[in-house]
C-alpha positions, 0 to 999 in steps of 0.5 A: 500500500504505502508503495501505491502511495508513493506512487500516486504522490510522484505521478502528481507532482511530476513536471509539465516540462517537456525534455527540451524545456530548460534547455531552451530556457538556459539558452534562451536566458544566457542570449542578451535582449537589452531592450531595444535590442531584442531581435536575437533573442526574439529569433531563439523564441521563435524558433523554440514555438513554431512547432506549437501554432499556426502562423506567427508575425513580427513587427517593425520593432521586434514584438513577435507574435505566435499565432492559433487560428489565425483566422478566428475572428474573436482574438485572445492574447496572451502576453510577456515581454521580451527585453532586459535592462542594460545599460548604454556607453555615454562618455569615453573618457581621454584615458579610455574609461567609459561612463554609462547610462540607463537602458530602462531600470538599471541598478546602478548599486550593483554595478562595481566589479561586475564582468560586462560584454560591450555589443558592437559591430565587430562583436562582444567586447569584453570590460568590467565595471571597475571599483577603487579598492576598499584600502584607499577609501575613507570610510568617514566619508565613504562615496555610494556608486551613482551614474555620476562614479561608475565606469568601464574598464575595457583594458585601453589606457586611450579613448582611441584605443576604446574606438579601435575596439568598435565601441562608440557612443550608444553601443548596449551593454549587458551583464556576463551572468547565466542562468543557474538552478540553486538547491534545485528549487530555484531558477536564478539569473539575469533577465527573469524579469521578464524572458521567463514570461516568454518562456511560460507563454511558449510552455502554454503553446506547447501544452495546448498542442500535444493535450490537441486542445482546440480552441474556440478562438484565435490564440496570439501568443505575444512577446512584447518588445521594450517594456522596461521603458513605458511598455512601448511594445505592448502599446504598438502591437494591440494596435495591429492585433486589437485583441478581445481579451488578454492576459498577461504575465509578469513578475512581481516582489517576493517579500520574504527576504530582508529590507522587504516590506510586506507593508508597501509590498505586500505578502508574497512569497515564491513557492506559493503559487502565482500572484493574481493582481486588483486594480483599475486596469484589471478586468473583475469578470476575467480576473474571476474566471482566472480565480475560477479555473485556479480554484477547479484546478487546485492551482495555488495563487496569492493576491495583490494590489495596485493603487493606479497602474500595474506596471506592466504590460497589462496597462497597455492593453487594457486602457487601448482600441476601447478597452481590451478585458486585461487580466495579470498573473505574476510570478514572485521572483526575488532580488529584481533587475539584479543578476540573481534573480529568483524564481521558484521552479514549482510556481513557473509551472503553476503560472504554466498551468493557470494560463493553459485552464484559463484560456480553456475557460474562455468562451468564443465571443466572450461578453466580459462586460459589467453590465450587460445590455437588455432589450427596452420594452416601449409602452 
């Protein structure tokens, strides 16, 4: 009996993950996709879901677009973004240092002694954000880093030898770091925020193709280009998509950690299910079905607010063409625009598993609307 047992208990909790899922997530983390920048990444995502649909579009900035049923007039979306924060080359100095500026929220706080690679039209250059040693700063008067004081160091004692290299003015820069699993219960590194969303959404296709779900409507698959600066991507391609219904997903603040506040932040935790978010922006008759199809599912979920905007890509969709029926599922992810971020491996199935009954849910021509229209009888 107690072997039955086992048995049961393992067949439930065995992964969604196909053989070639974390394979295409590590590559697919490991590639840079500054914003603005994305293509490359872009391509990799393309070619790991095509098996998975019928068609797919890119537009003029980069935003890709897998598309079921294309032909469907009722459309439903389901989005993530794209690109990573990074940083641009600004200022070469005569002695061959480069200062920098943002490329969306870049942290400038852990920049100092992180390795870097340059993107220019000769290839990668390699450089490190240099530091002066702690043995010759005066502690009494100890100097933060700030835009005003980091810098690259690419070995060049010249600015001519630093534009031999092919760096100039405007060339992206990202971080060196790569994904790694920590303890086996965490994907860490750079860029989770917000290329595991794509991920997810992709894992989505996948499932829906080998369960041979059919879907009553068109399906857009969208991985959106430059939201770290204003959700620009998202803003263009509702445009040419203009969607009935879309939910989408991103990451929020696990609050577990030190300097955390539950109080501003609230209380979310990885490893206890995907975050379902209220708010202006959000839709209350699709944020019930997602509830609804979590509850039926025994998918574990959290709650959140937000005061005004999400933040994320649902803004875009839902204040645009009239108001798009917009719907968020965050993933918790510590440490945020670092190069450690955090996620639990069990709630990136469970966003994996809500999204797939949620759209399962969705009826073709579903009326989301709060009030519905009667008929007027005149006397």
């Amino acid at each position: 009996m107690a072997k039955k047992k086992e048995s049961k208990k393992a067949k439930a909790s065995k992964s969604i993950l196909a053989k070639g899922s974390i394979d295409f997530l590590r590559n697919y983390l490991n590639n840079a996709s500054p914003t603005g920048f994305e293509t490359e990444g872009q391509k990799l995502w393309l070619e790991y879901i095509k098996p998975f649909v019928d068609d797919y579009f890119v537009d003029n900035y980069g935003t890709a677009v897998a598309v079921i049923n294309p032909d469907a007039p009722f459309k439903v979306v389901i989005e993530a973004h794209a690109d990573e924060i990074s940083w641009f080359v600004n200022y070469i100095s005569n002695d061959g240092f480069i200062y920098v500026r943002r490329n969306g929220g870049s942290d400038h706080q852990i920049a100092p002694s992180k390795r870097v690679n340059i993107h220019t039209d000769k290839g990668i250059v390699k450089a490190v954000f240099g530091w002066p040693a702690i043995h010759v700063r005066d502690a009494a008067k100890e100097e933060a880093p700030s835009l005003k004081n980091i810098f690259l160091d690419c070995g060049c004692t010249t600015k001519k030898e630093v534009e031999a290299l092919g760096v100039y003015v405007g060339c992206v820069i990202t971080y060196e770091d790569e994904f790694m699993i920590l303890n086996d219960r965490y994907y860490v590194g750079r860029a989770l925020d917000n290329r595991i969303g794509g991920f997810m959404i992709a894992e989505t296709a996948r499932l829906l193709k080998e369960s041979k779900t059919k879907l009553p409507f068109g399906l857009y698959i969208v991985n959106s280009v430059q939201e770290e600066i204003g959700l620009r991507g998202a803003e263009m391609i509702v445009q040419t998509i203009k969607p009935n219904v879309a939910i989408i997903t991103d990451v929020c603040h696990d609050t577990q950690t030190p300097m955390m506040s539950k109080i501003s932040s609230g209380d979310l935790s990885c490893g206890k299910g995907p975050v379902l978010t209220y708010g202006p922006a959000v839709q209350n008759n699709l944020l019930k079905l997602i509830i609804d199809a979590a509850e039926k599912n025994k998918i574990d979920f959290q709650r959140a607010s937000a005061s005004r905007a999400t933040g994320t890509d649902t803004d875009a969709f839902a204040y645009s063409i009239g108001g798009v029926p917009s719907a968020l599922i965050s993933l918790p992810l510590r440490y945020m625009h670092t190069t450690v971020e955090a996620v639990h491996k069990t709630d990136v199935e469970s966003v994996i598993k809500l999204i797939f009954h949620s759209l399962k849910a969705i009826k073709n021509n579903h009326d989301f609307k709060y009030i519905k229209k009667q008929t007027l009888v005149n006397k």
